[in-house]
N, C-alpha and C positions, 0 to 999 in steps of 0.2 A: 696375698693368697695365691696358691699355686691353683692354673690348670687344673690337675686332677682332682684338687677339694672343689675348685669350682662349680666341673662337672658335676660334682656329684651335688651339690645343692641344688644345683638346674634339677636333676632329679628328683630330691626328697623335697622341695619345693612345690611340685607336680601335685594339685590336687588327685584325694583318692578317686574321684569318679565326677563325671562331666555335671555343671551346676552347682558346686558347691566347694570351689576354688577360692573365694572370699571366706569361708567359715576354715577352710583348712590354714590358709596363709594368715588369717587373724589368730587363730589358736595357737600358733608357732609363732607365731610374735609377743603375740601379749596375753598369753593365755587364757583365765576366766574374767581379767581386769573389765568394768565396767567401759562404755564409749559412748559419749556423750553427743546430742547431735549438732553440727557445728555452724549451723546458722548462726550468723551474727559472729561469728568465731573464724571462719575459711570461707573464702571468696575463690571458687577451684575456676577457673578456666579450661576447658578444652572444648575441643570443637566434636560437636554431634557428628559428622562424617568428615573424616582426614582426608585431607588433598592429596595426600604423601605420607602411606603408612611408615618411610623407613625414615620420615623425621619429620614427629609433628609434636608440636608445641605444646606440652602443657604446663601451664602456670597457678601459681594459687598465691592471694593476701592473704596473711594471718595476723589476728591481732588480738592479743592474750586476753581472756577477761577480770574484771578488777579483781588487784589482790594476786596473780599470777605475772607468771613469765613466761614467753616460751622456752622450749630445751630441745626439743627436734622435730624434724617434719619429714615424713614419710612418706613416696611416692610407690603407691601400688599399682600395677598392672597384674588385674587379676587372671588373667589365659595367656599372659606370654610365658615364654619357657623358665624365664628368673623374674616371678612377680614383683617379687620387694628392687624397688628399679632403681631409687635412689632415696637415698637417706641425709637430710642437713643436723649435722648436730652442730650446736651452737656453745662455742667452748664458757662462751657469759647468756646466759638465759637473756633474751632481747622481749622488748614489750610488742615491738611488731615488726614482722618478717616478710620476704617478696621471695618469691623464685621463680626463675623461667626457663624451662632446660627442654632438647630438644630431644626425642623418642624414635624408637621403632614401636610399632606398634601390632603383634603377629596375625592377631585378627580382631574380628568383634569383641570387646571388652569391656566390662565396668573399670572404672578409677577409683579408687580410693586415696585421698590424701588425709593422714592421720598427723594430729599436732597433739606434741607430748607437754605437757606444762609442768613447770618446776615443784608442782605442788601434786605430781604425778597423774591429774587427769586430761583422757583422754578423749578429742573431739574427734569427729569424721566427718568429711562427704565425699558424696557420691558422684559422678556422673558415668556417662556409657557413650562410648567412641563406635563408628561404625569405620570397616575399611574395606580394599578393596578385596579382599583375601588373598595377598598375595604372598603373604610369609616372609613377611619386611624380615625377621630374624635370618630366616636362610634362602635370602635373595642375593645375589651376589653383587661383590661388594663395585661401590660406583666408580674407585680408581686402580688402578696396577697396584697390588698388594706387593711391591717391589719397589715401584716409585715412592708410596705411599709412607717406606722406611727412610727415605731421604727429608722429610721433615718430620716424622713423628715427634711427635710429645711441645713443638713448639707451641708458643700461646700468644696471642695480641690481647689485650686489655683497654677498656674503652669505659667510659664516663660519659652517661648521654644523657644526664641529668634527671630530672625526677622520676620515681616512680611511675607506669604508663597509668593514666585518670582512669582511664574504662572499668578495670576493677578495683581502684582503690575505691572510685566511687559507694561501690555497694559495704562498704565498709568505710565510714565518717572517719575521714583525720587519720588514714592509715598512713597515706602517702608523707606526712608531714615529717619534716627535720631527716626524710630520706634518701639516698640518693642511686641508682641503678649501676651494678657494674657490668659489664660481658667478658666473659671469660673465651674465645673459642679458640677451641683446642683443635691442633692438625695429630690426627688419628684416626686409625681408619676403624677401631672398634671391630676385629673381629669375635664371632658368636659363636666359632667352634661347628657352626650348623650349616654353613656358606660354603660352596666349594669352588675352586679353581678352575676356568671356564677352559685352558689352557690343558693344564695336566686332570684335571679332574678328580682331583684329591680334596678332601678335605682340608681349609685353610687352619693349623692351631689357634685355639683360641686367646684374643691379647685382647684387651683392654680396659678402659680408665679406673682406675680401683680407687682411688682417693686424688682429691683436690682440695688440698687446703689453704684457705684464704687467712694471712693476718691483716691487721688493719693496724697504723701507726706502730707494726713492729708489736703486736703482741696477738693472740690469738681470738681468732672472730666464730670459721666454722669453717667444718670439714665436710665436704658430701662425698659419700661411699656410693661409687658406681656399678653398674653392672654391663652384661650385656644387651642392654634395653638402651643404653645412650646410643643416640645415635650414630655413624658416620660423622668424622670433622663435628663431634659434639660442641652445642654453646651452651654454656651454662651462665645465667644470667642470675644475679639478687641483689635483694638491698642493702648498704649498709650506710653507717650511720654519717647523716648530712656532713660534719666536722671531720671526718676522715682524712688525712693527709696525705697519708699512702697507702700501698695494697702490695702486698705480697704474698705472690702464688705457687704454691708446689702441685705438680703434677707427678701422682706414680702410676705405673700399671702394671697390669699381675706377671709381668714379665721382669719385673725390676727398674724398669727405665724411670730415672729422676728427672725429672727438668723442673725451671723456676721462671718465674718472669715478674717485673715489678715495675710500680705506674710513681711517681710523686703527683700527687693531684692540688697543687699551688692555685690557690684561688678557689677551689673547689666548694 
């Protein structure tokens, strides 16, 4: 995705009028389709007031209900400038899913995490972030957007074993035959909205547009980023206990490719 089209989705993404950013960004998503409530279905994690609006943590367990699969999961940020913030499509529809990735957060917000099931319906919840209003989007960024090109696009990958308990708990046997991976990425994720404390220009906008994970060399799932990841984003999820290895592609809306890959022997 080029800059310019980006832009302008930040744009046409922009609820028509304050309050009613959830009805606009669901409409454009999934138009009249029905949305099911997803208790018992999505275990969302995030925290009632962030510590660190330009990267706070939200997580969610999904675990299909019988008779389905999942096929993607949808992180919305309803008031920041690119709500739809990341997206996991899952190239084999999975029974149960994990994610944990790290955020800007631009102000006060509901969350929305939508899971799509292979049988096309769709669940939701909700939670609501409080912050400090500081415009984590166009705060300027935490390293030398100079230095910051000297590692871009590298990746460390890590295996820390199970699923974290605290939320698989509220959802029975989610954690099971799973295993957690971290993906973090050195990028400095700019938002196009951040300027140069230096020159005082506005910084172009760069970052992560796709990261795709395979697992034993064939394809697992892709999440489509925005400018809502944060700085040096982590992207954390599950996959499946047996896994042998992991391989990662990093792109971003600039074109930069990078890979990085784990054998997980014993694992």
């Amino acid at each position: 995705m080029r800059p310019a089209l980006a832009a302008l989705l930040i744009l046409t993404a922009l609820p028509a009028w304050a309050g009613e950013a959830w009805d606009s960004v669901r409409y454009q998503l999934y138009g009249d389709r029905a949305m099911l409530e997803g208790a018992g279905v999505i275990a969302l994690d995030a925290p009632y007031r962030t510590a660190n609006d330009a990267r706070t943590r939200i997580a969610a367990q999904v675990a299909a209900p019988p008779g389905a699969r999942i096929g993607k999961v949808s992180v919305v940020l309803d008031e920041n400038p690119m709500p739809v913030s990341a997206v996991f499509t899952l190239k084999e529809p999975q029974q149960r899913f994990f994610f944990d990735t790290t955020l800007r957060i631009n102000g006060p917000t509901p969350v929305h995490v939508v899971a799509e099931m292979s049988d096309g319906r769709l669940f939701v919840s909700e939670a609501f972030v409080k912050t400090s209003g500081q415009g984590a989007c166009a705060a300027p960024p935490g390293t030398d957007p100079e230095a910051a090109l000297a590692t871009l696009g590298e990746m460390v990958l890590t295996v820390t074993g199970d699923v974290p308990g605290s939320a698989a708990e509220r959802l029975a046997g989610l954690a099971a035959r799973l295993k957690r991976l971290d993906v973090d990425i050195s990028h400095p994720s700019h938002s196009g909205m951040q300027m140069d404390q230096i020159t005082l220009l506005f910084l172009p906008m760069r970052y992560v547009e796709r990261v795709e994970i395979q697992t034993d060399g064939g394809g697992y799932v892709e999440m489509t980023g925005s400018i809502s990841l944060s700085e040096n984003p982590q992207v954390s999820l599950s996959v499946p206990g047996a896994t042998r290895s992991v391989d990662v592609t990093m792109t971003d809306i600039s074109g930069t490719v990078t890979t990085a890959h784990k054998d997980l022997a014993g694992f």
